[in-house]
C-alpha positions as CSV (number, residue, x, y, z in Angstrom):
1,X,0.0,0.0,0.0
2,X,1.2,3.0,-0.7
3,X,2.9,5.4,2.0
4,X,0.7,8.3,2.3
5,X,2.8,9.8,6.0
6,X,4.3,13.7,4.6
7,X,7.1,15.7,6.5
8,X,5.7,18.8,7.2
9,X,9.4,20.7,7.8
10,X,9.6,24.3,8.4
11,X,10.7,27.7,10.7
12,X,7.9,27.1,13.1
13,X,9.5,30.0,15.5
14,X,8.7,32.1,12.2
15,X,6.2,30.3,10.3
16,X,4.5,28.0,12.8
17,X,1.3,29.5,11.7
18,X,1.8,28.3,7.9
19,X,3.2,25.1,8.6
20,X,0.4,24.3,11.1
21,X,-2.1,25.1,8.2
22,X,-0.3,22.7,5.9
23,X,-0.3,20.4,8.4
24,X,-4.4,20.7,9.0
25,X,-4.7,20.6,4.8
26,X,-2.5,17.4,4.6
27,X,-4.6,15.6,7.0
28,X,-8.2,17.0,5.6
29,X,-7.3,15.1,2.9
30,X,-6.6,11.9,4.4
31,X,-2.7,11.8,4.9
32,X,-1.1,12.0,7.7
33,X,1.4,14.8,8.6
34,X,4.3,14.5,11.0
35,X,5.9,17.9,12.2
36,X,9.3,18.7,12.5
37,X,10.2,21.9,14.0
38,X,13.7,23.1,12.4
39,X,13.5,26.8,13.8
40,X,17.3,27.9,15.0
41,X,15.5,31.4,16.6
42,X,13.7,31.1,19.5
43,X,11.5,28.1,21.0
44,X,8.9,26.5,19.0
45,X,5.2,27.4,21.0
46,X,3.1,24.9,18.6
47,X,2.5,21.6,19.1
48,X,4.9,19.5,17.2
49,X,5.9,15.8,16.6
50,X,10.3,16.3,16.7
51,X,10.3,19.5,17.8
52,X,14.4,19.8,17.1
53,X,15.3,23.3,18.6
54,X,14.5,21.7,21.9
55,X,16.2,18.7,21.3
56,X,19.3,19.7,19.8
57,X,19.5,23.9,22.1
58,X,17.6,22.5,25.0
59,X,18.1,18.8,26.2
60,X,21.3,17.9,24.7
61,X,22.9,21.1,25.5
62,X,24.3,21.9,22.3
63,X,25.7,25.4,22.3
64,X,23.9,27.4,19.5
65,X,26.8,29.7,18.3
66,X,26.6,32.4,15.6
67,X,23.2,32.2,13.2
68,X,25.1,30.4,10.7
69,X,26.2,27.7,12.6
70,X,23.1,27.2,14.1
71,X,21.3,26.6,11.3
72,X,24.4,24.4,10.5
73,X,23.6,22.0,13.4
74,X,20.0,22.2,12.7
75,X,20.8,20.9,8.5
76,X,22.6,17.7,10.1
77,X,20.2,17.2,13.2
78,X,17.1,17.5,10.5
79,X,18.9,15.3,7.9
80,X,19.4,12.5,10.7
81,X,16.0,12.5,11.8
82,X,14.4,12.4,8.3
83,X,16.6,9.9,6.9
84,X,15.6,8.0,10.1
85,X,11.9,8.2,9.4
86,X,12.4,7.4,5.5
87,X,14.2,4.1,6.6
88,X,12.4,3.2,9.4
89,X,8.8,3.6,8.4
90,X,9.2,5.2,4.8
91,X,7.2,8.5,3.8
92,X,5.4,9.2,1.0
93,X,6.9,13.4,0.5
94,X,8.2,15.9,2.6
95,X,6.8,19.7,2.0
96,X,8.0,22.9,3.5
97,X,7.3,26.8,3.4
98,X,9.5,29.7,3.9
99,X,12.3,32.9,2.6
100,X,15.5,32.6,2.6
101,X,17.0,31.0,5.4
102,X,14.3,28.6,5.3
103,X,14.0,27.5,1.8
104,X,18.0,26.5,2.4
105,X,17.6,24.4,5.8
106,X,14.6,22.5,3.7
107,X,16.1,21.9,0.7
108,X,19.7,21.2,2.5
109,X,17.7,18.4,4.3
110,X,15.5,17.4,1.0
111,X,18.8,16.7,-0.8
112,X,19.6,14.3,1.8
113,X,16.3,11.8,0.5
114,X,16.5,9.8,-2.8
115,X,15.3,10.1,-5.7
116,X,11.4,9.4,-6.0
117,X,10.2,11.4,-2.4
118,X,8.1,13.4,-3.5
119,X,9.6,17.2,-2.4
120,X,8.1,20.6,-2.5
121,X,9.1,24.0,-1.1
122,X,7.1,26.9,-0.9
123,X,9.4,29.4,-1.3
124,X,9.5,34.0,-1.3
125,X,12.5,33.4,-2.9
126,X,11.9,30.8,-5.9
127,X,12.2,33.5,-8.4
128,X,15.9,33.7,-7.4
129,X,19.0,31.7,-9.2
130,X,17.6,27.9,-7.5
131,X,20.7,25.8,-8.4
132,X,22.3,26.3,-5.5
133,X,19.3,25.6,-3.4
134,X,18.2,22.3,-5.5
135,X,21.4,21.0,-6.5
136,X,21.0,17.5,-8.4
137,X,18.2,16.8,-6.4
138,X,13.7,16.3,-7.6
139,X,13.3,19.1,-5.4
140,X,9.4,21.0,-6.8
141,X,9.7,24.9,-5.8
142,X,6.3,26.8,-5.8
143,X,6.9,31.2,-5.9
144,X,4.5,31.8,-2.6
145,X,4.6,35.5,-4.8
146,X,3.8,36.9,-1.2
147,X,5.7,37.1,2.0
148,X,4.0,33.8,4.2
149,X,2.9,36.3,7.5
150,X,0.0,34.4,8.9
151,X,-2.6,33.1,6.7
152,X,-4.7,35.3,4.5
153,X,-7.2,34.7,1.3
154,X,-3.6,34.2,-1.0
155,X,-1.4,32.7,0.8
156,X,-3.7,30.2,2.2
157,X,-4.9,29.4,-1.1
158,X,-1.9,29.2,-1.9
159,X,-0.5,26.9,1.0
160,X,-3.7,24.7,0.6
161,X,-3.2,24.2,-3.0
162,X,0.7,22.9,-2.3
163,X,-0.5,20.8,0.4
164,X,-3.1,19.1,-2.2
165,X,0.0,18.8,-4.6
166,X,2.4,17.4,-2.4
167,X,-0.5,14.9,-1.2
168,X,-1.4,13.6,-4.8
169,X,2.4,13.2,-5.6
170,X,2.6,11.0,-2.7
171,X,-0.1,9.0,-4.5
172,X,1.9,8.6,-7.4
173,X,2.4,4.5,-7.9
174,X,3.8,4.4,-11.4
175,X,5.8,1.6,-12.5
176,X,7.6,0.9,-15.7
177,X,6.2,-2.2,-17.2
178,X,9.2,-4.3,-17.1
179,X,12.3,-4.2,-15.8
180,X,15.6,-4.0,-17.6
181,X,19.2,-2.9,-16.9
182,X,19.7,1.0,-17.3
183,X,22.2,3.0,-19.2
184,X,22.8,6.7,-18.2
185,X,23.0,8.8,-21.3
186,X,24.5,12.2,-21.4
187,X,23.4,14.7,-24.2
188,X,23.0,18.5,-25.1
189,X,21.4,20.3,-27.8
190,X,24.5,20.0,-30.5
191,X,24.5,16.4,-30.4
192,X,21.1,15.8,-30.2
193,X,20.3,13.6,-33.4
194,X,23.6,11.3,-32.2
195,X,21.5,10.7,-28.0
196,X,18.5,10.2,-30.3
197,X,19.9,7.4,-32.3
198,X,22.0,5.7,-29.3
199,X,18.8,5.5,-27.4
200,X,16.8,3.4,-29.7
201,X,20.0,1.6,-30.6
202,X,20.3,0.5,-27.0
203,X,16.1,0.1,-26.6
204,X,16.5,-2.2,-29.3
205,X,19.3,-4.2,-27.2
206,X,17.2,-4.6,-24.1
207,X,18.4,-1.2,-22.3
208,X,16.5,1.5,-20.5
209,X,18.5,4.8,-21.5
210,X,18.4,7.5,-18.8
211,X,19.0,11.0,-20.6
212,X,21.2,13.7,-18.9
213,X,21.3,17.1,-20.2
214,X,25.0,17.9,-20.0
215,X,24.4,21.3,-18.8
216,X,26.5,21.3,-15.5
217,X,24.0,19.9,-13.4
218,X,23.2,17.4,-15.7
219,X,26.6,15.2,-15.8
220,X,26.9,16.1,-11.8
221,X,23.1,14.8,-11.2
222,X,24.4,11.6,-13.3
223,X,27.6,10.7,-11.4
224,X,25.3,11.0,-8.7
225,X,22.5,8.6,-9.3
226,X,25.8,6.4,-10.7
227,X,27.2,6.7,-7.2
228,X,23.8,5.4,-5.7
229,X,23.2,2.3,-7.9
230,X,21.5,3.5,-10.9
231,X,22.9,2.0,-13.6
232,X,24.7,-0.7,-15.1
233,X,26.4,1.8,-17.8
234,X,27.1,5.1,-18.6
235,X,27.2,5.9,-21.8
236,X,28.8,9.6,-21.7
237,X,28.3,10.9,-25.4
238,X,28.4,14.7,-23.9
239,X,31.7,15.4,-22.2
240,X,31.1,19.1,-23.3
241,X,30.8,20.2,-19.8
242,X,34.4,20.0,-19.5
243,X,35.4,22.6,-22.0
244,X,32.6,24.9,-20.7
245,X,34.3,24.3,-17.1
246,X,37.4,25.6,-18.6
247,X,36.0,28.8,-19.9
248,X,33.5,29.0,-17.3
249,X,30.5,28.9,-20.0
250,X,27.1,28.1,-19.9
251,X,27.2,24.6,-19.0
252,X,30.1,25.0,-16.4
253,X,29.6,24.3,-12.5
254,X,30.7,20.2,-12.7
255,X,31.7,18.9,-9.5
256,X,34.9,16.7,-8.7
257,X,32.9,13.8,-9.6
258,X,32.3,14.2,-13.3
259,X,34.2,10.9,-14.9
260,X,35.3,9.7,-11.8
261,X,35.0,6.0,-11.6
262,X,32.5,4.4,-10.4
263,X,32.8,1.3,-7.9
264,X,30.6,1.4,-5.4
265,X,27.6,0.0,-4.5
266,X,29.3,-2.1,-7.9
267,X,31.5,-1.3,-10.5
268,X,29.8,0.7,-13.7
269,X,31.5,0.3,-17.3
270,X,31.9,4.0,-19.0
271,X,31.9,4.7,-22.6
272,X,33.7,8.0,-22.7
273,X,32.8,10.0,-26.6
274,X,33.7,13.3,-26.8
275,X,30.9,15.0,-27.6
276,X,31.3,18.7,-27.8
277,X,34.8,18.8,-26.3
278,X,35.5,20.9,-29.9
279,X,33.6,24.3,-28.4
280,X,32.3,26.5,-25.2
281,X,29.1,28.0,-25.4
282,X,29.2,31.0,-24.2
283,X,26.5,33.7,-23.5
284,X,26.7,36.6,-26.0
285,X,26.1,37.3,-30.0
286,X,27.2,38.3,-33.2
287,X,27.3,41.8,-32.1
288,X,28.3,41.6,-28.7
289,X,31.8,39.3,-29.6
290,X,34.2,39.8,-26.4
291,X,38.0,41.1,-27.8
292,X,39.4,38.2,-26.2
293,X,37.6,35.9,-28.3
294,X,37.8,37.9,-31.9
295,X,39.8,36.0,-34.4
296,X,38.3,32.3,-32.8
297,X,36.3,30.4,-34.8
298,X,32.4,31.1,-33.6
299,X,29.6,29.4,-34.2
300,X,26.2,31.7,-33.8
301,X,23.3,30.0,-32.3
302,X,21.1,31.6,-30.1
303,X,21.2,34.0,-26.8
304,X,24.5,31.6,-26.9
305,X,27.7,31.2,-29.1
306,X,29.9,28.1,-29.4
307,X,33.8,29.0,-29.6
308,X,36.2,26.5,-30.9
309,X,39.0,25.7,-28.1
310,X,42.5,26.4,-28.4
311,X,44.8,23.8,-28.7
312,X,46.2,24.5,-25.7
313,X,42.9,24.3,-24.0
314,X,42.5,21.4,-26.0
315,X,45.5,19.7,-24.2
316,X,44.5,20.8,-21.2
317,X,41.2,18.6,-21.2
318,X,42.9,16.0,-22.7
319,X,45.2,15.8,-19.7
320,X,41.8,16.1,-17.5
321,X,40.3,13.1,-18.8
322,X,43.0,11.3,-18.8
323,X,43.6,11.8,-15.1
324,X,40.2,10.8,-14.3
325,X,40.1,7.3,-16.6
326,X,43.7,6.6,-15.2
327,X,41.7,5.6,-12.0
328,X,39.9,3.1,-12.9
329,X,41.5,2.1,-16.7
330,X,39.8,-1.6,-16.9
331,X,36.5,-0.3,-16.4
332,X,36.6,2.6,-19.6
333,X,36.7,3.0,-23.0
334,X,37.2,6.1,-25.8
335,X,34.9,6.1,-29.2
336,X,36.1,9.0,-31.2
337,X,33.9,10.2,-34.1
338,X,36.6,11.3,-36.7
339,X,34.2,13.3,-38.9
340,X,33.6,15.5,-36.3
341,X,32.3,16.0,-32.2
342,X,29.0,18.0,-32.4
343,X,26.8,19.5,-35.2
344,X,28.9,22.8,-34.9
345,X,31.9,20.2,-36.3
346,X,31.5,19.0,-39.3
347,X,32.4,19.1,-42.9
348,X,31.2,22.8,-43.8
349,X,30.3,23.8,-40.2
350,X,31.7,26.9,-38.2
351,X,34.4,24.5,-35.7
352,X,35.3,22.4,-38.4
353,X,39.0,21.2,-37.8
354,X,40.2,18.0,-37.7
355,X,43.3,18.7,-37.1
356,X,42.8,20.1,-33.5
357,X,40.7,16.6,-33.0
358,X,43.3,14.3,-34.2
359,X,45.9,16.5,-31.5
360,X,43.5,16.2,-28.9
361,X,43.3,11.9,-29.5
362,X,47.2,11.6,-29.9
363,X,47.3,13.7,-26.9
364,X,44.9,11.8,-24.5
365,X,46.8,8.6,-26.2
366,X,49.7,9.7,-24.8
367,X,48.4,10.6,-22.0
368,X,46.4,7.6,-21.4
369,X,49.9,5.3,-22.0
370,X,47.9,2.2,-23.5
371,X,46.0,1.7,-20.4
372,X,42.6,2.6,-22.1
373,X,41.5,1.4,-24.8
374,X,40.7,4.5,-28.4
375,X,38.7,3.4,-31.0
376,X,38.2,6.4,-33.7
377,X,35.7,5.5,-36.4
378,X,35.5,7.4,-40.2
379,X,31.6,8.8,-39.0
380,X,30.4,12.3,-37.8
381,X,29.2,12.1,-34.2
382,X,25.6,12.7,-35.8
383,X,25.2,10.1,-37.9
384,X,23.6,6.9,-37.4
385,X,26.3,4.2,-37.8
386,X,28.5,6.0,-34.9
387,X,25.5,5.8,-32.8
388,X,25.1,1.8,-33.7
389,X,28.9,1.3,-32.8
390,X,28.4,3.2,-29.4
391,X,25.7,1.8,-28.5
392,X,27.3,-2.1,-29.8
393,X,30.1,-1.3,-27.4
394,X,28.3,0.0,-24.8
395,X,26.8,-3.4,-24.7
396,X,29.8,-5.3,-24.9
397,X,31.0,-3.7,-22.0
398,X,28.7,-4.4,-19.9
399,X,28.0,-8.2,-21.2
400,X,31.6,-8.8,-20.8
């Protein structure tokens, strides 16, 4: 049967009054809510089921500190219990209201749940920059457009309407229909006809393909999920995030983990392509070129312009990857496309040069000393008998 029991975590020192009322709408509608106080201010004076400023300021003595550490305490005290009631019991979502320092505790304690708990914030400041706040996580964010002071015609329509969302998503009891082994797939726009291809390729073999948008949080969401016993593959067509790391572009902000093996809960074969490792894609136009970057090779697309790498930044990522599949050498491959790394490289195209390509393969060859296995293939990374080879060894691998 499915969980229906929802977190109801918030500021109650500053927002008992809203959580109280989600609390009341949860349980109108046939769930049950259990409250966790996670106020760092003052003591809580509603009637809550972990009410954690006591515990952690009051009966265990902990000594409060500065605001921020505070909080600090309270991230790991809330974490603990959560995790706690996820294991013990399970839940079936966790919900939350609150600004700034609030939407932070929630979502640093959120982050700490898998994949498929339901999570929902109601938040003053969701109309901010959220990536710090959500991280790789499902995390829903509603804009509350109003300040949450005590409950009024809007923001208790608004409160009563998240706790009826966060109740049907707990209802949610979708399945796939069978069960196969999963492939993580990394993609971004440039390369998009190649993930398209490689996903029925491997559909056809008996995969599930995962899709990652290689946009920063994309490949660090996927290491992630690796890291928790996802997948039985990764097949990492889009290594572009690396170059837009280097020149801090639009898909930068990896973490350490990007192409770091993976081995635990088990070991997970990696296909490593080099999919638009030729450019950066930067944020400005035809008419707004920055001087540094006059003279490169551009290619126009939107709001965004790719930039062909240097070859010294070329080398440089070489060197990168080669660091990272140095770790773990048995468990990795390299597929290059010859005819070119993304549909700004190609015969014709804006970033054409295969010369820089071929440097950038000797190099990692070198690099790489024979412990990992290059393959290049005569095919653009678009076209459909590179995505049959990737997807061929992608399989292999994994089969043994």
């Amino acid at each position: 049967m499915k969980n229906l029991t929802i977190v109801v975590l918030g500021t109650f020192d500053t927002k008992g009054e809203e959580h109280t009322f989600i609390k009341e709408s949860i349980e109108k509608r046939g769930s049950r809510a259990i409250t966790v106080n996670v106020g760092t201010g003052t003591p809580c004076r509603h009637d809550v089921d972990h009410d954690l400023y006591s515990q952690l300021f009051e009966n265990q003595g902990v000594v409060k500190g500065s605001r921020d550490q505070a909080i600090s305490k309270m991230i790991s005290e809330a974490q603990r219990l959560v995790l706690s009631l996820y294991r013990q019991d399970g839940i079936g979502g966790i919900i939350s209201a609150g600004g700034g320092s609030g939407t932070h505790i929630a979502a640093s304690v959120m982050r700490s749940l898998p994949m498929g708990i339901p999570k929902l914030i109601v938040s003053t400041v969701a109309s901010r920059d959220m990536k710090p706040i959500i991280g790789t996580r499902d995390i829903t964010v509603m804009h509350s457009v109003v300040d949450l002071l005590g409950i009024n015609s809007v923001s208790g329509s608004l409160l009563d309407k998240a706790a009826a969302a966060i109740c049907s998503m707990a209802q949610s009891n979708w399945r796939p229909a069978r069960q196969c082994k999963r492939i993580a797939l990394t993609m971004f726009g440039f390369i998009t006809p190649a993930a398209e291809q490689v996903r029925r390729e491997l559909e056809n073999l008996d995969y599930e393909v995962i899709a990652f948008h290689a946009n920063g949080t994309g490949g660090t969401a996927m290491e992630q999920m690796a890291r928790e016993g996802y997948f039985d593959g990764i097949l990492d067509l889009a290594t572009h995030e690396l170059a837009d790391e280097l020149k801090k572009g639009y898909c930068s902000g990896i973490g350490p983990e990007r192409l770091e093996p993976v081995t635990d809960p088990r070991v997970v074969p990696r296909l490593v392509i080099p999919g638009g490792l030729d450019c950066a894609v930067l944020e400005f136009t035809r008419d707004t070129v920055p001087l540094e970057l006059k003279g490169r090779k551009i290619f126009f697309y939107d709001f965004r312009s790719a930039v062909r790498l240097s070859q010294q930044e070329t080398a440089l990522i070489a060197d990168q990857i080669a660091a990272k599949l140095l770790k773990d050498p048995h468990n990795v491959k390299v597929l290059v496309p010859e005819h070119g790394w993304s549909e700004a490289d190609g015969q014709g195209a804006p970033l054409h040069d295969p010369e820089l390509n071929q440097f950038f393969v000797e190099k990692l060859r070198k690099a790489l000393g024979g412990a990992v296995e290059i393959v290049q293939v005569p095919y653009h990374i678009n076209e459909v008998p590179f995505a049959r080879i990737a997807a061929k060894t992608m399989h292999n691998m994994i089969s043994g």
